[in-house]
C-alpha positions as CSV (number, residue, x, y, z in Angstrom):
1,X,141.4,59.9,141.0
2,X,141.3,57.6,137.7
3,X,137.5,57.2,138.4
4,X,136.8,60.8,138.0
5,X,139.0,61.4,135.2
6,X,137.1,58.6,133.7
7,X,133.9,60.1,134.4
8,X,134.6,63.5,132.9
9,X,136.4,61.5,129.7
10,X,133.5,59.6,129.1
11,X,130.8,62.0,129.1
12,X,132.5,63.7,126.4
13,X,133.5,60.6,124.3
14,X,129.7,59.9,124.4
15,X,128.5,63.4,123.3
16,X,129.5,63.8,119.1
17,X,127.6,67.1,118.3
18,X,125.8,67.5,115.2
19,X,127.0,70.3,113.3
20,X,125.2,71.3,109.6
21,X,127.2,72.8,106.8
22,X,127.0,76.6,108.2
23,X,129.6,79.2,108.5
24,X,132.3,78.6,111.3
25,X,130.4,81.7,113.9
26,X,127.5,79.4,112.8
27,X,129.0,76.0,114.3
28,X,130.5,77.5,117.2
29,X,127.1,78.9,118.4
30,X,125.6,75.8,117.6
31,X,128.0,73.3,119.3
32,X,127.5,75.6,122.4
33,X,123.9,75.8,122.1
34,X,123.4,71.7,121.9
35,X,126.3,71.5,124.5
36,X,124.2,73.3,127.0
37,X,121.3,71.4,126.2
38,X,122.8,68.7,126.8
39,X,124.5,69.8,129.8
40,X,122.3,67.3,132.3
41,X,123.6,64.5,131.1
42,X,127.1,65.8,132.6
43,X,125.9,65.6,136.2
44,X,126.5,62.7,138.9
45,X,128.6,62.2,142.2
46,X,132.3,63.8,140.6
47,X,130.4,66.9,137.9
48,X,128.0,69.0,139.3
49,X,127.4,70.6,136.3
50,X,128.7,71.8,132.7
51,X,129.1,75.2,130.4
52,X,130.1,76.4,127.3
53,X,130.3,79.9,125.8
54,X,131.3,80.5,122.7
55,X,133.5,84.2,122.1
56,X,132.5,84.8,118.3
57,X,134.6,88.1,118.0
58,X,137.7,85.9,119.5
59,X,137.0,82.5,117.4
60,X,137.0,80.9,120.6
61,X,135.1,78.6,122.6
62,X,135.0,78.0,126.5
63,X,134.3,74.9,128.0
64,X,133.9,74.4,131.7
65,X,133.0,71.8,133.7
66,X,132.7,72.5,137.5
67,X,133.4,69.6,140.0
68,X,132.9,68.6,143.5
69,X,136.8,68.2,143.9
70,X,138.1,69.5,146.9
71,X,141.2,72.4,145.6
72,X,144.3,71.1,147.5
73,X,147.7,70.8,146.4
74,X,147.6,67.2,145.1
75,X,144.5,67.7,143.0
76,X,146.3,70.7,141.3
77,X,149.1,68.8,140.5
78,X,147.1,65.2,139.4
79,X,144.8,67.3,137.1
80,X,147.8,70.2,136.1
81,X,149.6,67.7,134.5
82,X,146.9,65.3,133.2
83,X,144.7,67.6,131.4
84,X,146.6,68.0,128.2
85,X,146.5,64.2,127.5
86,X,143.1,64.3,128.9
87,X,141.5,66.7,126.8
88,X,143.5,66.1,123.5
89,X,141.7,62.7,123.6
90,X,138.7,64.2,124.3
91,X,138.4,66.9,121.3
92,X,140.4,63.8,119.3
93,X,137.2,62.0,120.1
94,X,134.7,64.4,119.0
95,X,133.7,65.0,115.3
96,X,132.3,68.1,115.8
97,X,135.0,69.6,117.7
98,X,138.0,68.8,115.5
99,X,136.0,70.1,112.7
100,X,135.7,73.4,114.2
101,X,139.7,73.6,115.6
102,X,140.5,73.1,111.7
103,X,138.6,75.6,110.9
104,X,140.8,78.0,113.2
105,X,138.7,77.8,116.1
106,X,140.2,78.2,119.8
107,X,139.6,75.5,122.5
108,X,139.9,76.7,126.2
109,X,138.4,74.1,128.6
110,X,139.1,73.8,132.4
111,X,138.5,71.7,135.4
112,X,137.2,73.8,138.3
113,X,137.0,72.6,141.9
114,X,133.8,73.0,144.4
115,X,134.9,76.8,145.2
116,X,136.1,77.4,141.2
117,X,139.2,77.6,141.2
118,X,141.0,75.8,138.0
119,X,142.3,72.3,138.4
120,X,143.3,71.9,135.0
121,X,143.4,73.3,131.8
122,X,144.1,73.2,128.4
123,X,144.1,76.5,125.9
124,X,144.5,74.7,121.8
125,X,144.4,75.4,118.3
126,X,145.3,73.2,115.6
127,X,149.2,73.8,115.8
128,X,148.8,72.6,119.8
129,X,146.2,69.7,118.5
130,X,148.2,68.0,116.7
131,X,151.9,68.5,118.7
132,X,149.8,66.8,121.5
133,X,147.8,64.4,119.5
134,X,151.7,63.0,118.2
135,X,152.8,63.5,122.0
136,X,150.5,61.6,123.9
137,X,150.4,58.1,122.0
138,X,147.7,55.7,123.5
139,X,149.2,53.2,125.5
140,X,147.4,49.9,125.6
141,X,146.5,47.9,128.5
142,X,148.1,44.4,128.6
143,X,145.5,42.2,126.9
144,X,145.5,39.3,129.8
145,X,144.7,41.9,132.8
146,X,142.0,43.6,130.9
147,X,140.7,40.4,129.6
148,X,140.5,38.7,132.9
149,X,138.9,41.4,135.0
150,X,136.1,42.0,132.6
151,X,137.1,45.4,132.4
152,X,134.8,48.4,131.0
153,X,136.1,49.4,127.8
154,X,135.7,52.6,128.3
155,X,137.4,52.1,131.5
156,X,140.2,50.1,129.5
157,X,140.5,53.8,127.5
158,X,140.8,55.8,130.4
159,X,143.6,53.8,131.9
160,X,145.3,54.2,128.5
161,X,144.9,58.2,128.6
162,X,146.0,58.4,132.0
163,X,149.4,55.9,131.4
164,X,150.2,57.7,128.5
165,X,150.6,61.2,130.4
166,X,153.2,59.2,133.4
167,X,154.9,59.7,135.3
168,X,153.0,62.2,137.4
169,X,154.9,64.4,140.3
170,X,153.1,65.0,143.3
171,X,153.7,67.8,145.5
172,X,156.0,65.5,147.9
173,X,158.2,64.0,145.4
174,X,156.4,60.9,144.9
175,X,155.9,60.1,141.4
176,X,152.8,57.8,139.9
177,X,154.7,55.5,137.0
178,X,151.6,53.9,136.0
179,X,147.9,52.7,136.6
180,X,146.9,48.9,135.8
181,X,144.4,45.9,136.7
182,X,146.0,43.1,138.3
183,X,144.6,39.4,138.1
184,X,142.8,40.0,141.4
185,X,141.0,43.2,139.2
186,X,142.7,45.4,141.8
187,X,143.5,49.2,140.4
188,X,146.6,49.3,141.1
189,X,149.1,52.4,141.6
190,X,152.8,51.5,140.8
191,X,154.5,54.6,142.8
192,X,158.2,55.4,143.1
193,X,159.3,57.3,146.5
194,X,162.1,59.3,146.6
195,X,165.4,58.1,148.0
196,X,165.6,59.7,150.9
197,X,161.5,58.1,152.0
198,X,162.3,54.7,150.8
199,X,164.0,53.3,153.8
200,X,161.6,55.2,157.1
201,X,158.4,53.5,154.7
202,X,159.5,49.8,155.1
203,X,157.8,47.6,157.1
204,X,154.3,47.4,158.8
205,X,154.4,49.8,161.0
206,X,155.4,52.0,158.2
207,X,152.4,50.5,156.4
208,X,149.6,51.2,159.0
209,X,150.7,54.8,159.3
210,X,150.6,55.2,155.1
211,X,147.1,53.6,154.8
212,X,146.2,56.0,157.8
213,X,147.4,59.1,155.6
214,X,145.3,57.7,152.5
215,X,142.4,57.1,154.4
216,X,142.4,60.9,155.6
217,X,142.0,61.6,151.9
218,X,138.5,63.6,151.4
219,X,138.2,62.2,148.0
220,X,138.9,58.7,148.3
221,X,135.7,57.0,149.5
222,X,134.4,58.6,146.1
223,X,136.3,57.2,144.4
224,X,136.3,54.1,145.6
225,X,132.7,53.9,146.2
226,X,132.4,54.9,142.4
227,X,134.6,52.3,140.7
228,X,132.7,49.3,142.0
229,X,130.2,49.4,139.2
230,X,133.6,48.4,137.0
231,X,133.3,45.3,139.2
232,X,136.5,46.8,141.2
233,X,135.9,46.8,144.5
234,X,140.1,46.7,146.0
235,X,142.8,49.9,145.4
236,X,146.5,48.8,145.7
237,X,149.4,51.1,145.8
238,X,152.8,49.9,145.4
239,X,155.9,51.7,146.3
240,X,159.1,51.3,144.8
241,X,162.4,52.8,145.3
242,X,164.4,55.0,142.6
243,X,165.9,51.3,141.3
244,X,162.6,50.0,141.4
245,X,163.1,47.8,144.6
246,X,159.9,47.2,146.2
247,X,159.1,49.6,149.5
248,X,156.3,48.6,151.0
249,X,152.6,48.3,149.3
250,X,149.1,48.8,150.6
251,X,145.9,47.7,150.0
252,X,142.5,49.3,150.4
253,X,138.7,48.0,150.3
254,X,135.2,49.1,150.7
255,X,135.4,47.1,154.5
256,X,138.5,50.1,155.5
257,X,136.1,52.9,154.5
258,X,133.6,52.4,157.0
């Protein structure tokens, strides 16, 4: 999941649109037009493509970005809640875009899965800007993990959106507190389980039948596969109780995918 987050987050960071001193219809048919030019440079294994429209008489635009994300429960509830943080970042990054919201423009982006049906969203205007903007401080990554891993910047960024938006919920009660590099440059997931889960998840027979269950996940060889060029090649999760009292933990490499 963080790698496609970061993949869609960095695409956008990279693309600052060049917009002339025109009237505000003007800009907003411009950014859309070079947008859509631009549009290739969105695709690889997580985007399978990009589009924006731009609603003149509404002073809005649309941005979509259609994935290859399969539309169950736990990627509705992953991208639901990380999307705000996500794309505030994202139009925070952008010249062009800010520009245009303080000129009263409307932002509506969304996330769609491989049958298009919305992920995530986020609807903003400069009011909604700036209350998430003052919401969703970065948070930095300690400067020994990042440091020691030889960690993308980008990458480092990422992490920091991500960590600022936690906890997450998942469907199942299980709550992600926060995403890191450890001093073996694993990605690791700090997850708390629910009371009532912590004790059946002890011990290794507990653990075999977890790392079974992640396995299953149709996304995760993706994802896996895709963070290796950030010289990651291991995915640890750790489970913690409600006190956070270790559970159990599990780790995952490029050998338990094949």
């Amino acid at each position: 999941m963080i790698k496609k987050t970061t993949q869609i987050a960095c695409t956008f960071v990279l693309l600052l649109f060049l917009v002339s001193c025109k009237n505000t219809k003007q800009k907003m048919q411009e950014y859309v037009n070079t947008f859509n030019n631009s549009s290739e440079f969105f695709h690889n294994d997580i985007i399978s493509g990009a589009k924006a429209n731009a609603f003149l008489d509404k002073n809005k635009i649309e941005i979509k970005i259609y994935t290859n994300l399969e539309p169950n429960e736990s990627s509705k509830s992953m991208y639901s809640q990380m999307s705000p943080a996500m794309f505030s970042e994202i139009l925070k990054n952008d010249n062009a875009s800010m520009e245009l919201i303080r000129e009263g423009v409307n932002f509506e982006m969304f996330f769609l899965a491989n049958n298009a049906t919305i992920l995530g969203e986020l609807k903003v205007d400069e009011k909604e800007l700036n209350e998430l903007l003052n919401k969703n401080k970065m948070v930095s990554i300690d400067s020994k993990e990042s440091s020691g891993s030889g960690l993308n910047p980008q990458f480092q960024q990422m992490l920091s959106i991500m960590n600022q938006n936690m906890p997450i919920t998942n469907e199942d009660g299980t709550k992600i507190l926060k995403i890191d590099i450890s001093d073996k440059n694993e990605l690791v997931y700090h997850v708390e389980v629910p009371q009532k889960y912590a004790a059946v998840l002890k011990g290794e027979a507990a653990k075999v039948l977890m790392k079974e269950s992640i396995l299953r996940s149709s996304d995760l060889k993706t994802i896996l596969s895709s963070i290796q060029q950030y010289n990651i090649t291991t995915i640890k999760y750790i489970y913690l109780d409600d006190k956070g009292k270790l559970v159990n933990d599990i780790i995952l490499t490029g050998k338990d995918l094949k």
